[in-house]
VODREN-8608 format. One record per residue (C-alpha): y, z, x; residue number from 0; residue in one letter. Coordinates in nm, 4 decimals. Example, Ala and Ser with C-alpha at 12.3 -4.5 7.8 and 13.67 -1.06 7.14 Angstrom:
# residues 2
[[-0.4500; 0.7800; 1.2300]; 0; "A"]
[[-0.1060; 0.7140; 1.3670]; 1; "S"]
This chain:
# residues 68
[[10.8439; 18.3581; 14.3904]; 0; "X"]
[[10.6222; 18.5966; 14.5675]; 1; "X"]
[[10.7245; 18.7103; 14.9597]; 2; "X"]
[[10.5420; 18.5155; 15.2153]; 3; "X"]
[[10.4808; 18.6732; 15.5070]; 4; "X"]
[[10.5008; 18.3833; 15.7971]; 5; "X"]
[[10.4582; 18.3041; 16.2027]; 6; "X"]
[[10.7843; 18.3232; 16.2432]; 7; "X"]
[[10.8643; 18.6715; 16.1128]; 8; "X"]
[[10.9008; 18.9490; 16.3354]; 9; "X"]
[[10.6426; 19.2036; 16.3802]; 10; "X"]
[[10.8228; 19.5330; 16.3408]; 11; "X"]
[[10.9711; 19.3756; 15.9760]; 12; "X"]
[[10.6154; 19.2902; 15.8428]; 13; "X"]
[[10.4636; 19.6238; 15.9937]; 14; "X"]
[[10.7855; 19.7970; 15.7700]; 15; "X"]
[[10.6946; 19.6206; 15.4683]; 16; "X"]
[[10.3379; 19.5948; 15.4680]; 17; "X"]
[[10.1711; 19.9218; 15.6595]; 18; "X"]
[[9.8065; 19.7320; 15.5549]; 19; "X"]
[[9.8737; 19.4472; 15.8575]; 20; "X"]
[[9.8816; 19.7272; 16.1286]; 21; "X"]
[[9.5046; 19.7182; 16.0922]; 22; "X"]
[[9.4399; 19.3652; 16.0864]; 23; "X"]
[[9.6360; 19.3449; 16.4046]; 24; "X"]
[[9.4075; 19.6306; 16.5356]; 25; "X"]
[[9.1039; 19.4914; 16.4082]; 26; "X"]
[[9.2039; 19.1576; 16.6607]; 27; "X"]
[[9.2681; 19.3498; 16.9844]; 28; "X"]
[[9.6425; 19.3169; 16.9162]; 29; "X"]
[[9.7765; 19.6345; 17.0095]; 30; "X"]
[[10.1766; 19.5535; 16.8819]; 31; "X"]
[[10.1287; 19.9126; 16.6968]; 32; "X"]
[[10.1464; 20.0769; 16.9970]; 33; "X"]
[[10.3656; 19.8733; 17.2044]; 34; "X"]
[[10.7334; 19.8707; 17.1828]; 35; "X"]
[[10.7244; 19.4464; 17.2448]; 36; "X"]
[[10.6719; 19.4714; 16.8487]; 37; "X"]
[[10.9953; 19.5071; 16.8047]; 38; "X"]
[[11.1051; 19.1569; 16.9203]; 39; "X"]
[[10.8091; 18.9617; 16.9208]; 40; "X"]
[[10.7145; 18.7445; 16.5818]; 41; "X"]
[[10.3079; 18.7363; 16.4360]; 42; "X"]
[[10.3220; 18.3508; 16.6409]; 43; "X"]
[[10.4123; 18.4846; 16.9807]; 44; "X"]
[[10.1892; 18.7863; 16.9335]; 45; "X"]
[[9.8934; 18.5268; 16.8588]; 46; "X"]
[[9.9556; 18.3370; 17.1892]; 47; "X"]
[[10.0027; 18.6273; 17.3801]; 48; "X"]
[[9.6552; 18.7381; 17.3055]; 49; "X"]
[[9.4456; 18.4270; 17.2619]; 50; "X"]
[[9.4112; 18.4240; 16.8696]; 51; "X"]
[[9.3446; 18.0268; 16.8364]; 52; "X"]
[[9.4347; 17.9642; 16.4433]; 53; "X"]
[[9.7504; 18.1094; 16.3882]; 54; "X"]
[[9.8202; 17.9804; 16.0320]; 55; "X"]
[[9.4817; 18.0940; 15.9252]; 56; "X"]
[[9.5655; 18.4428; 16.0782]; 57; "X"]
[[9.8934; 18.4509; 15.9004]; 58; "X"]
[[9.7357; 18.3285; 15.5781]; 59; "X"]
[[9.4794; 18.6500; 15.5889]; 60; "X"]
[[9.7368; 18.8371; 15.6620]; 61; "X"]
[[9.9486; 18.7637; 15.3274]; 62; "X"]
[[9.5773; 18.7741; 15.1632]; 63; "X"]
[[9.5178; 19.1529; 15.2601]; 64; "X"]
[[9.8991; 19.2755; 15.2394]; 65; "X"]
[[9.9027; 19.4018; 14.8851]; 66; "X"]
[[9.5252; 19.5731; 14.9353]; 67; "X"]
């Protein structure tokens, strides 16, 4: 069974593994590259922290675009 990348992992793990994300993250005004929060915060706190409404349809582009 494939990985799935979810809301509840951290940031800094799925950054690791998937480099592609870093961009998407970017591409929202979610600057966790550059902050050092990444390291403890997971993809749903990030979300709330800066407004993005649909979480699970973030997270589902997300594992759409990590392979690309």
């Amino acid at each position: 069974m494939p990985e799935v990348i979810k809301k509840t992992d951290y940031i800094k793990n799925v950054f690791k593994k998937y480099p592609i994300i870093r961009d998407a993250f970017i591409d929202k005004n979610m600057h966790c590259v550059g902050c050092e929060i990444y390291k403890f915060a997971t993809i749903a706190e990030s979300c709330n922290n800066h407004d993005i409404g649909n979480v699970d349809e973030f997270v589902e582009f997300l594992n759409d675009i990590k392979h690309k």
